[in-house]
Biotite code that builds the C-alpha atoms (Angstrom):
import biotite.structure as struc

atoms = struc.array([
    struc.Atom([26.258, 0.138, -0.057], chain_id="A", res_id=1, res_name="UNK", atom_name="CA", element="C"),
    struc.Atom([22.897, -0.029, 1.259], chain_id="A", res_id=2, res_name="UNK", atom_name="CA", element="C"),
    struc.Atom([20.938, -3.413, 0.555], chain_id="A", res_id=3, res_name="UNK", atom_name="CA", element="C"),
    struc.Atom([17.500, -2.999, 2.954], chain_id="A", res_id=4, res_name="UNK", atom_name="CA", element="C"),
    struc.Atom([16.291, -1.807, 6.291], chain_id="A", res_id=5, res_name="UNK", atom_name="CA", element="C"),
    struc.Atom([17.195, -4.402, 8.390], chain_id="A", res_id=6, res_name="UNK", atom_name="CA", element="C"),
    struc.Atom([14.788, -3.425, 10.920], chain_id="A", res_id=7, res_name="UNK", atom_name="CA", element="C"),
    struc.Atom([12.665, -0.646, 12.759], chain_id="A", res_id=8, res_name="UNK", atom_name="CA", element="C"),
    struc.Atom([12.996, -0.658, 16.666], chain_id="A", res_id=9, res_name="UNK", atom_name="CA", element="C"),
    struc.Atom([11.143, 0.732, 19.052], chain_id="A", res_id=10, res_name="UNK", atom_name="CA", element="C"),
    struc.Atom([12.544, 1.153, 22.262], chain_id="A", res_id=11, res_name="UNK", atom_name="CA", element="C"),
    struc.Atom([10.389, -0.037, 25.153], chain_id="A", res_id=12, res_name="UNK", atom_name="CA", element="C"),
    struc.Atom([10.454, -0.346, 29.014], chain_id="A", res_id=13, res_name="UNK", atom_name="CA", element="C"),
    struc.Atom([7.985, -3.157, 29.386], chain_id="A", res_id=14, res_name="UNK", atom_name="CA", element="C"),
    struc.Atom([8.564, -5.967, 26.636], chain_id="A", res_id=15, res_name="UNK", atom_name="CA", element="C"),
    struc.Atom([6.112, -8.141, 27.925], chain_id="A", res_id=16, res_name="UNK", atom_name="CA", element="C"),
    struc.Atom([3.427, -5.625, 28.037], chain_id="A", res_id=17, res_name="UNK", atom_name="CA", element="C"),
    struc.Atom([4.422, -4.137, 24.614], chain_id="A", res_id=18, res_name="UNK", atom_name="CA", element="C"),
    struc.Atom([4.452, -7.744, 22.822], chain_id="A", res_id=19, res_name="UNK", atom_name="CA", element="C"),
    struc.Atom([1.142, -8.449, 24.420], chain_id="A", res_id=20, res_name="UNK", atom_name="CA", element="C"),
    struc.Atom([-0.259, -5.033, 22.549], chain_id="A", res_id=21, res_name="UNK", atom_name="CA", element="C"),
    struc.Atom([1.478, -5.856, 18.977], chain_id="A", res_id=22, res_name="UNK", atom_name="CA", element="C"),
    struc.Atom([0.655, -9.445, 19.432], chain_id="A", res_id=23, res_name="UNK", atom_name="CA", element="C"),
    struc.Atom([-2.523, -9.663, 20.958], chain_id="A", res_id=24, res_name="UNK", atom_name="CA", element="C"),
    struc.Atom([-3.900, -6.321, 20.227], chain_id="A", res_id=25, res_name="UNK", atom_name="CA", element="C"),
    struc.Atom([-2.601, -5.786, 16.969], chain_id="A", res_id=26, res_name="UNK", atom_name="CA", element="C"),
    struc.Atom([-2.310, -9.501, 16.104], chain_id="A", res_id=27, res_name="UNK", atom_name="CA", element="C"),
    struc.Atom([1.553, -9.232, 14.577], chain_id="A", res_id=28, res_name="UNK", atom_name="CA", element="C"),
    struc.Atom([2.925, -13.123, 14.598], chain_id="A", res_id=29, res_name="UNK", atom_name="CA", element="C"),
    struc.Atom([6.369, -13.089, 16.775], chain_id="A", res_id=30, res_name="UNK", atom_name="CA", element="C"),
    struc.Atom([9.023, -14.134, 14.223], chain_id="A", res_id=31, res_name="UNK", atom_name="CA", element="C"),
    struc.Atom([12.200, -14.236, 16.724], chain_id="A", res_id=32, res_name="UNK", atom_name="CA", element="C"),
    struc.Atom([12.254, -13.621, 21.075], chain_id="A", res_id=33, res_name="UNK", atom_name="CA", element="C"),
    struc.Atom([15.843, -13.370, 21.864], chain_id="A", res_id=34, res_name="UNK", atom_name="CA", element="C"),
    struc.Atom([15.341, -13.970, 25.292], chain_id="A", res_id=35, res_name="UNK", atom_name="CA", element="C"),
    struc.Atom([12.290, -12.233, 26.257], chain_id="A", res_id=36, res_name="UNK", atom_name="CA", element="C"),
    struc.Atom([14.443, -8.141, 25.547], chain_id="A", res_id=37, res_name="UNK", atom_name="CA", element="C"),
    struc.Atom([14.061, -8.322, 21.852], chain_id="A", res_id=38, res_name="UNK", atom_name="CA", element="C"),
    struc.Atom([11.120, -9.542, 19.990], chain_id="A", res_id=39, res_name="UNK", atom_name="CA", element="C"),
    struc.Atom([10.478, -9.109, 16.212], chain_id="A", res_id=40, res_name="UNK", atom_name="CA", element="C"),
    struc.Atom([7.866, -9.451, 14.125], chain_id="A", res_id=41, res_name="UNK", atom_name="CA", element="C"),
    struc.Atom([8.451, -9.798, 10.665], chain_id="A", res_id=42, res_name="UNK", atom_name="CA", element="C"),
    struc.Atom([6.315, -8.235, 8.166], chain_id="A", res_id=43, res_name="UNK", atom_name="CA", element="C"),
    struc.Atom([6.234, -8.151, 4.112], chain_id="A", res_id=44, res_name="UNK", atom_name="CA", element="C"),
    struc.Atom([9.004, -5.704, 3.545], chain_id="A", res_id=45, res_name="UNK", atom_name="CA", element="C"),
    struc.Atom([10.839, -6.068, 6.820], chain_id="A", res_id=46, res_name="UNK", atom_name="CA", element="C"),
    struc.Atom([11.229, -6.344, 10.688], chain_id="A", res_id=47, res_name="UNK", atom_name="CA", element="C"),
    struc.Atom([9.473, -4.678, 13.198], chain_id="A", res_id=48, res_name="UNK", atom_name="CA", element="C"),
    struc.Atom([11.653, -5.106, 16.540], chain_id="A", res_id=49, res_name="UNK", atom_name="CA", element="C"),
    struc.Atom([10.838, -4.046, 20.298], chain_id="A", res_id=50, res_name="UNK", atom_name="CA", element="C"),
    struc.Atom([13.632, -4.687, 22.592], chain_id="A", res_id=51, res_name="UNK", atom_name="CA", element="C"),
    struc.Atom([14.365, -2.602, 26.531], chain_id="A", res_id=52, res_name="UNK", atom_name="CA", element="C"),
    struc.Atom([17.950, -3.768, 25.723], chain_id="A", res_id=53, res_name="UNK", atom_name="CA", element="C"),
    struc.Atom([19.166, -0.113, 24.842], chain_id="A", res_id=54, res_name="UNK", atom_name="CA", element="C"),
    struc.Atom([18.568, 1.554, 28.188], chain_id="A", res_id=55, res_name="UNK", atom_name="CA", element="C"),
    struc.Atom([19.174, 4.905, 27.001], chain_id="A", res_id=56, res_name="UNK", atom_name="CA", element="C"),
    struc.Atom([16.659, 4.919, 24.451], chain_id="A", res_id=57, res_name="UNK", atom_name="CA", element="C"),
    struc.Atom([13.213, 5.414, 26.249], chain_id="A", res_id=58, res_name="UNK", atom_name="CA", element="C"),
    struc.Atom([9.926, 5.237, 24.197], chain_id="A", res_id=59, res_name="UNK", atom_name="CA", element="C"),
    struc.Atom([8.425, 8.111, 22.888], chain_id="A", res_id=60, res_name="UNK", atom_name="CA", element="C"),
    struc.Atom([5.654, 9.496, 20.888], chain_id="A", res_id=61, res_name="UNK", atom_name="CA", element="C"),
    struc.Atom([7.451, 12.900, 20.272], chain_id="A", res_id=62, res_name="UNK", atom_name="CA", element="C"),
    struc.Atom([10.754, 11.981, 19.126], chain_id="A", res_id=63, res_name="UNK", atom_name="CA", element="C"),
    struc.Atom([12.442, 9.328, 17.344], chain_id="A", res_id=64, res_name="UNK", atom_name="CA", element="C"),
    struc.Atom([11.375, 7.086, 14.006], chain_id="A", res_id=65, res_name="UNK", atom_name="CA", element="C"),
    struc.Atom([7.947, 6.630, 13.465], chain_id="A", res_id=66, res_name="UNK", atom_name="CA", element="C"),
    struc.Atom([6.786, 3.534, 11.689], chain_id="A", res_id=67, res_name="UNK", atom_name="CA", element="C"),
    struc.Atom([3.297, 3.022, 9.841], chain_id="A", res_id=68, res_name="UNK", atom_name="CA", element="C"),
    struc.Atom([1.403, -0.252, 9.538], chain_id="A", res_id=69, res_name="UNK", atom_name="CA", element="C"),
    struc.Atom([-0.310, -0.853, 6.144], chain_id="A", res_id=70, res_name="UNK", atom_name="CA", element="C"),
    struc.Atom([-3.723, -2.021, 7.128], chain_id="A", res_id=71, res_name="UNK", atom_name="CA", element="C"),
    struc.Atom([-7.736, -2.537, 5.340], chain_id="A", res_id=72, res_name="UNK", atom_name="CA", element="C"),
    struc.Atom([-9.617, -0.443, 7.095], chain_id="A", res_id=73, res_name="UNK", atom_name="CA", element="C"),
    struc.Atom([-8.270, 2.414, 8.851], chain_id="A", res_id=74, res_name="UNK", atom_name="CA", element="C"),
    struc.Atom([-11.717, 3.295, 10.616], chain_id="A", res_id=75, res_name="UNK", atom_name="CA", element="C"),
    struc.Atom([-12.700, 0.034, 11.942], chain_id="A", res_id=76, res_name="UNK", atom_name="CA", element="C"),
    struc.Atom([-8.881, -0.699, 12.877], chain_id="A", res_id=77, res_name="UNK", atom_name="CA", element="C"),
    struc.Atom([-8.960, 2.856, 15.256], chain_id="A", res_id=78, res_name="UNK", atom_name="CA", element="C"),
    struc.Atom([-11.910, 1.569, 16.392], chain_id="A", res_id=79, res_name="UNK", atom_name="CA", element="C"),
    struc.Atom([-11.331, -1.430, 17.715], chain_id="A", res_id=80, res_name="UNK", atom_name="CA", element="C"),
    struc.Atom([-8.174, -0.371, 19.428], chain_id="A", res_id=81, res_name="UNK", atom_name="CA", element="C"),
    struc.Atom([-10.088, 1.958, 20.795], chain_id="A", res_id=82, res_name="UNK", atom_name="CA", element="C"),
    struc.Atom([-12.771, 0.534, 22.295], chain_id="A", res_id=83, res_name="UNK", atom_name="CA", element="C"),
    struc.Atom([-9.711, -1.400, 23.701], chain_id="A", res_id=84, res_name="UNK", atom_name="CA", element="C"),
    struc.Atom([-8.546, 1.472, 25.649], chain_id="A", res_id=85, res_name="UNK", atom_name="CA", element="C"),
    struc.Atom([-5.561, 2.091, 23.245], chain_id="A", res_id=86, res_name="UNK", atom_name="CA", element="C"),
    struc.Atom([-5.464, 6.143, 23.238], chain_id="A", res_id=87, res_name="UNK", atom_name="CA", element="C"),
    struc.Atom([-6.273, 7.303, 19.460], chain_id="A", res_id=88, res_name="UNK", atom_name="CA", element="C"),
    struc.Atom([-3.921, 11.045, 19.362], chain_id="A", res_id=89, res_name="UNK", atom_name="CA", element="C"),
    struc.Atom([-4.566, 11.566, 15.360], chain_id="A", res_id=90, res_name="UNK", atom_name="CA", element="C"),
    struc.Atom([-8.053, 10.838, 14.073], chain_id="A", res_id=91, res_name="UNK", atom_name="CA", element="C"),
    struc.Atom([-8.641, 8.775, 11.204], chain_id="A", res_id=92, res_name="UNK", atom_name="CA", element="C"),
    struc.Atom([-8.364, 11.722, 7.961], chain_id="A", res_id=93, res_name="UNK", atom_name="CA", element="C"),
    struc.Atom([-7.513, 11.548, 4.459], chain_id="A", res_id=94, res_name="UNK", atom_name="CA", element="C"),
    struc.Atom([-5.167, 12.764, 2.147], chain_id="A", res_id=95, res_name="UNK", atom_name="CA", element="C"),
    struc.Atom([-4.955, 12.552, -2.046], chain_id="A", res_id=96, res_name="UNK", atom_name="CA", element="C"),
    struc.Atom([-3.104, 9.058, -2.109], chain_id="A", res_id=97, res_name="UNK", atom_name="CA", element="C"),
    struc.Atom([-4.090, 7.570, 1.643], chain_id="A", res_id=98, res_name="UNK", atom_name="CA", element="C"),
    struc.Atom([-6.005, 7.536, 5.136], chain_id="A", res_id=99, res_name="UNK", atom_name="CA", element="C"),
    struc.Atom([-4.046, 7.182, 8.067], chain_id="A", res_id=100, res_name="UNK", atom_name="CA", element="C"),
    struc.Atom([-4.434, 7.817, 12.002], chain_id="A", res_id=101, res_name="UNK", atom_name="CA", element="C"),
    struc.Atom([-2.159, 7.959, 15.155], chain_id="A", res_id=102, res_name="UNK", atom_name="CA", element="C"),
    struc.Atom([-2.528, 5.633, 18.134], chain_id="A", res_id=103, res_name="UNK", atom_name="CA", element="C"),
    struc.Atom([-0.159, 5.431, 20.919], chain_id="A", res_id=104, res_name="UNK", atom_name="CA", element="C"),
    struc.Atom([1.516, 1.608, 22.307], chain_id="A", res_id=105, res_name="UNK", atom_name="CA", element="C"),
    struc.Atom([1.132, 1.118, 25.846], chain_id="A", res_id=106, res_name="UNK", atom_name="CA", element="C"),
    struc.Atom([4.690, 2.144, 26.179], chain_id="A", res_id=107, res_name="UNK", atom_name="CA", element="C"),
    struc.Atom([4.437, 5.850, 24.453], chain_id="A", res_id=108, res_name="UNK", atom_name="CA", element="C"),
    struc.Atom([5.752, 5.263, 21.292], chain_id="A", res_id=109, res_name="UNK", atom_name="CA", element="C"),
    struc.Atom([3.569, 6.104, 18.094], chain_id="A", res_id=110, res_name="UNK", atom_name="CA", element="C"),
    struc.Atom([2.363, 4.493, 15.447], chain_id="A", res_id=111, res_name="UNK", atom_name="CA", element="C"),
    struc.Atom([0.503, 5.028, 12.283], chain_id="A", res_id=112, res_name="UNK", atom_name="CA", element="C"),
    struc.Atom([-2.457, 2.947, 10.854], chain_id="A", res_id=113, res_name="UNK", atom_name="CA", element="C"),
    struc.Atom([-2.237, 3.406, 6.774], chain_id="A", res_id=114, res_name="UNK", atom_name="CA", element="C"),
    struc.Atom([-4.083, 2.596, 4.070], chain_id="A", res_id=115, res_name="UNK", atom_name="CA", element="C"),
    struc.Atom([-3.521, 3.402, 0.326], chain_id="A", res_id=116, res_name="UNK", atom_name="CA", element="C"),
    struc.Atom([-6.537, 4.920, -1.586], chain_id="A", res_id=117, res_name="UNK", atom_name="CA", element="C"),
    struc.Atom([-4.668, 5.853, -4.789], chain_id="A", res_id=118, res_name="UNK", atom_name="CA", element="C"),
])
C-alpha cells in the first residue's frame, strides 16, 4: 500500500550548478547532500531531490514529471528570476482556482511557480 511520495527527482548533469539555482536562486534550505550527487530539499509535504547519479536520465523540460512550487506572489517571483537571467517559457496567467508560470533550471528541467487564488 501506498503511504506518501517519498520524493520528486529531477535528474541533472551539473549538481553543483543546479543546487546553487534552488538554493541560492530559489532560496530552498538543503535538508540532506549525500555526497555532493544527491541533494534534497525538504519541503512541507515532501522532498524535492536533484541527484546526476542516474546517468540515463538527462534533464528535460519536455518530458518527464513536472513538479510545482507553492509560492506568494507568482508575478514578483517570475520576476525576479528573471531579471536573474533564469528563462521564463510560460508567462505568469490565471486560471479559476490559481496563477501559475513556467521557468526553466539551469539544467533544462521545468518547473512551475503556483499560487492558490480559490
Amino acid at each position: 500500500m501506498i503511504e506518501r511520495i517519498a520524493f520528486t527527482l529531477y535528474p541533472v548533469k551539473d549538481v553543483a550548478r543546479a543546487r546553487a539555482f534552488y538554493e541560492g536562486t530559489l532560496g530552498l534550505a538543503v535538508s540532506s547532500d549525500f555526497g555532493g550527487h544527491w541533494i534534497e530539499f525538504e519541503l512541507a509535504g515532501g522532498v524535492f531531490a536533484i541527484s546526476d547519479m542516474i546517468p540515463d536520465l538527462g534533464p528535460s523540460a519536455e518530458r518527464g514529471g513536472k513538479i510545482a512550487f507553492e509560492v506568494d506572489d507568482v508575478d514578483a517571483l517570475t520576476e525576479r528570476l528573471r531579471a536573474s537571467g533564469v528563462p521564463v517559457v510560460v508567462e505568469p496567467f490565471s486560471t479559476p482556482v490559481c496563477r501559475m508560470s513556467v521557468v526553466l533550471d539551469p539544467e533544462g528541467n521545468s518547473l512551475t511557480l503556483h499560487h492558490v487564488t480559490a
